[in-house]
C-alpha atoms as one frame of an Amber mdcrd trajectory, in Angstrom:
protein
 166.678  97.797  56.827 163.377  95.468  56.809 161.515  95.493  53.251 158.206
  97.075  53.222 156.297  94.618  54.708 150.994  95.330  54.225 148.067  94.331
  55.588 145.639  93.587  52.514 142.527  94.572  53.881 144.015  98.160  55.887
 143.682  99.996  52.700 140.657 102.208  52.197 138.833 102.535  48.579 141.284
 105.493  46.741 140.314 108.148  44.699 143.151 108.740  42.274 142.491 112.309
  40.996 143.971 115.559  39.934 144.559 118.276  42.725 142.444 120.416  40.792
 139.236 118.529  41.000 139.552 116.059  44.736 136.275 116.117  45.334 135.869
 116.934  49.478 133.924 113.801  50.469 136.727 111.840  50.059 138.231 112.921
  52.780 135.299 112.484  55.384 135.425 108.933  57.479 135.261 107.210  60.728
 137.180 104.607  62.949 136.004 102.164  65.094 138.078 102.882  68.229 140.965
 100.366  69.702 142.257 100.182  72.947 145.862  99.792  73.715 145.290  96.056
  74.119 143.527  95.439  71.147 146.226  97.654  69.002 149.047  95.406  70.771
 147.154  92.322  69.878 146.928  93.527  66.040 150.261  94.396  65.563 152.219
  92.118  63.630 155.529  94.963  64.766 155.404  97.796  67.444 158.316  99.980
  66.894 159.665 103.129  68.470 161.890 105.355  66.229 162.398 108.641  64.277
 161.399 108.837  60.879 164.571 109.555  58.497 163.418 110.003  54.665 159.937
 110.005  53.245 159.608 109.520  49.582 156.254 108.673  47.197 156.033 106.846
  44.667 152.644 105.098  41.914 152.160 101.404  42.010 150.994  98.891  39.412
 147.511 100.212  39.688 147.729 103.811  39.420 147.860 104.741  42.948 150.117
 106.855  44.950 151.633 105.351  48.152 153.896 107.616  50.667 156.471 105.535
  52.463 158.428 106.587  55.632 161.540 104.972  56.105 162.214 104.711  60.385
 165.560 104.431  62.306 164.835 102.349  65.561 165.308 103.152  68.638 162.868
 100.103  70.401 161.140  97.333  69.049 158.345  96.127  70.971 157.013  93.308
  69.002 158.198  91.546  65.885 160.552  88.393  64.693 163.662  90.339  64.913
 165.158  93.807  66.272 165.946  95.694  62.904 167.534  99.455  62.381 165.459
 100.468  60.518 161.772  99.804  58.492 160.046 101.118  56.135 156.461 101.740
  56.848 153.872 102.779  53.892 150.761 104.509  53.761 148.499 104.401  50.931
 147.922 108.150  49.615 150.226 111.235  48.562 150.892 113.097  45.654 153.740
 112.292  42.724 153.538 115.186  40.392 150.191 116.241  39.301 148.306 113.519
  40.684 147.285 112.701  44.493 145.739 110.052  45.965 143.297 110.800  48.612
 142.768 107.904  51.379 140.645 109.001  54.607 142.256 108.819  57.806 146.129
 108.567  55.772 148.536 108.198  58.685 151.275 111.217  57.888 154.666 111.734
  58.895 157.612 114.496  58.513 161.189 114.167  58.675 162.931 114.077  62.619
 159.559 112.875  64.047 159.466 110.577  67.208 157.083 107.981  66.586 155.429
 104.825  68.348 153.918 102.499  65.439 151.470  99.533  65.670 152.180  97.775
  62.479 150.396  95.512  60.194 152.817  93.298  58.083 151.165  91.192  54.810
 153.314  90.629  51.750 155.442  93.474  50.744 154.111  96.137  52.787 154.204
  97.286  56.495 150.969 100.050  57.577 149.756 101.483  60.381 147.227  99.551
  61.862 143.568 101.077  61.272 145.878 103.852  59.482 146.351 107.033  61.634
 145.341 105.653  64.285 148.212 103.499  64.685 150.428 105.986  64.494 151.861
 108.130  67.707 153.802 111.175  67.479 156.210 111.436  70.716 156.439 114.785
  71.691 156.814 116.879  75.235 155.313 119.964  76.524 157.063 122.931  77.720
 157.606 122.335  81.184 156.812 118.790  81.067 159.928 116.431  81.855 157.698
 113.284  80.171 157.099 112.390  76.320 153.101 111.914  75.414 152.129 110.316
  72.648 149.429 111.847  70.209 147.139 110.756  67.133 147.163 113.475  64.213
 145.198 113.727  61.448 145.418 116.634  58.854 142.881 118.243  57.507 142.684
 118.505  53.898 145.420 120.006  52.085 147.720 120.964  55.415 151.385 120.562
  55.388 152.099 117.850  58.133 154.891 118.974  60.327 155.052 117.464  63.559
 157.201 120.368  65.273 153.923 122.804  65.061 151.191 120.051  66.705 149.123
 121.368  69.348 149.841 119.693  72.662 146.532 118.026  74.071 145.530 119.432
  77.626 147.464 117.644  80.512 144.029 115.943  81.829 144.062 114.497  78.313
 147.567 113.435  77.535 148.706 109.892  77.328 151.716 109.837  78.311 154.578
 107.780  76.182 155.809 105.677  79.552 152.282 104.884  80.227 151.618 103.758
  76.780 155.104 101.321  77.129 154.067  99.934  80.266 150.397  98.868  78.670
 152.118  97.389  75.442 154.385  95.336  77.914 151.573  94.545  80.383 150.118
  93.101  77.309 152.721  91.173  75.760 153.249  89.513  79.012 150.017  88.158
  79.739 149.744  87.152  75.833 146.515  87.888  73.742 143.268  86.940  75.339
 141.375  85.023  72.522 139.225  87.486  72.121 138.420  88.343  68.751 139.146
  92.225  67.361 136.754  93.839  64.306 138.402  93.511  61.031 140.855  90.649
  61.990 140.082  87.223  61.802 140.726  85.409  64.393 143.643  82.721  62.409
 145.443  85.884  61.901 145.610  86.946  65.398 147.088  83.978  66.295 149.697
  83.797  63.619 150.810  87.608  65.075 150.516  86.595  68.211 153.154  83.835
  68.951 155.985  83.715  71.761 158.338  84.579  69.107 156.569  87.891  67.890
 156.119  89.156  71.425 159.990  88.459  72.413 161.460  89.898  69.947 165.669
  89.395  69.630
């Protein structure tokens, strides 16, 4: 299993508070949007997998992280093909305390997922949090996988077996979204720069090596 591995500027200001008194406008935010390109050329791993354990725990600072540990099924990008990773999200609850992060990427136990990953130090997150993160799931009826962005709203249970399936007209289907992330890593990252990432790091996760992975 790969160590946590974080990105050091992914994680949002945290409120760390009681349940009893999270104030609601910490959980209001927006995202500047990526395209599948752009999240391929970010990625430091892209990983396909199902999620096996979750578990939180409070670091060094007071704050609660979640971490989701992810039995591999692909990898897409990254130095090496690993079983398993764990990937970490900053927010969740230990006890009586919670830490509230906007736009937390979330995950339950037996969930198909397709990660673009952000490695720095000891952790590994989502890149630009739950956005990053793709819950594989198929329709009744359907014979393909899409692949689907959640977010919860404040206080919900995540449980990826009661989702709402996005209309067909607006599903993304997963092969589609493999073929792009290929397309991609074949032709290489185009030089052009991405907001939020300078431009020495996207060429350090961007090498031969990270986009053949073995």
């Amino acid at each position: 299993m790969i160590g946590r591995i974080l990105r050091g500027g992914a994680a949002a200001v945290a409120l760390l508070v009681t349940t009893a008194v999270a104030p609601p406008s910490a959980e209001a935010t927006s995202f500047a949007p990526l395209t599948i390109e752009q999240f391929t050329d970010a990625s430091t791993w892209i990983v396909e997998g199902e999620v096996q354990r979750i578990w939180t725990d409070i670091d060094d600072r007071g704050l609660v992280w979640t971490h989701s540990e992810v039995a591999l099924s692909t990898v897409h990008k990254g130095l090496s093909v690993p079983d398993s990773l764990v990937v970490d999200s900053l927010g969740g609850r230990v006890g009586d305390y919670v830490t509230h992060v906007p736009g937390q990427a979330v995950f339950s136990q037996g969930e198909s997922v397709f990660l673009f990953l952000d490695a720095t130090g000891d952790h590994l997150v989502p890149v630009s949090k739950f956005l990053g993160k793709f819950t594989l799931r198929r329709a009744t009826g359907e014979t393909r996988q899409h692949a689907m962005n959640w977010h919860p709203s404040p206080g919900e249970i995540f449980d990826h077996r009661f989702l709402p399936h996005p209309a067909p007209e607006h599903r993304l289907y997963a092969d589609d979204l493999r073929e792009r992330v290929q397309q991609r890593l074949d032709r290489g990252w185009d030089g052009q720069p991405i907001p939020g990432i300078s431009m020495d790091r996207l060429r350090e996760v961007n090498t031969i090596e990270r986009r053949m992975p073995r």
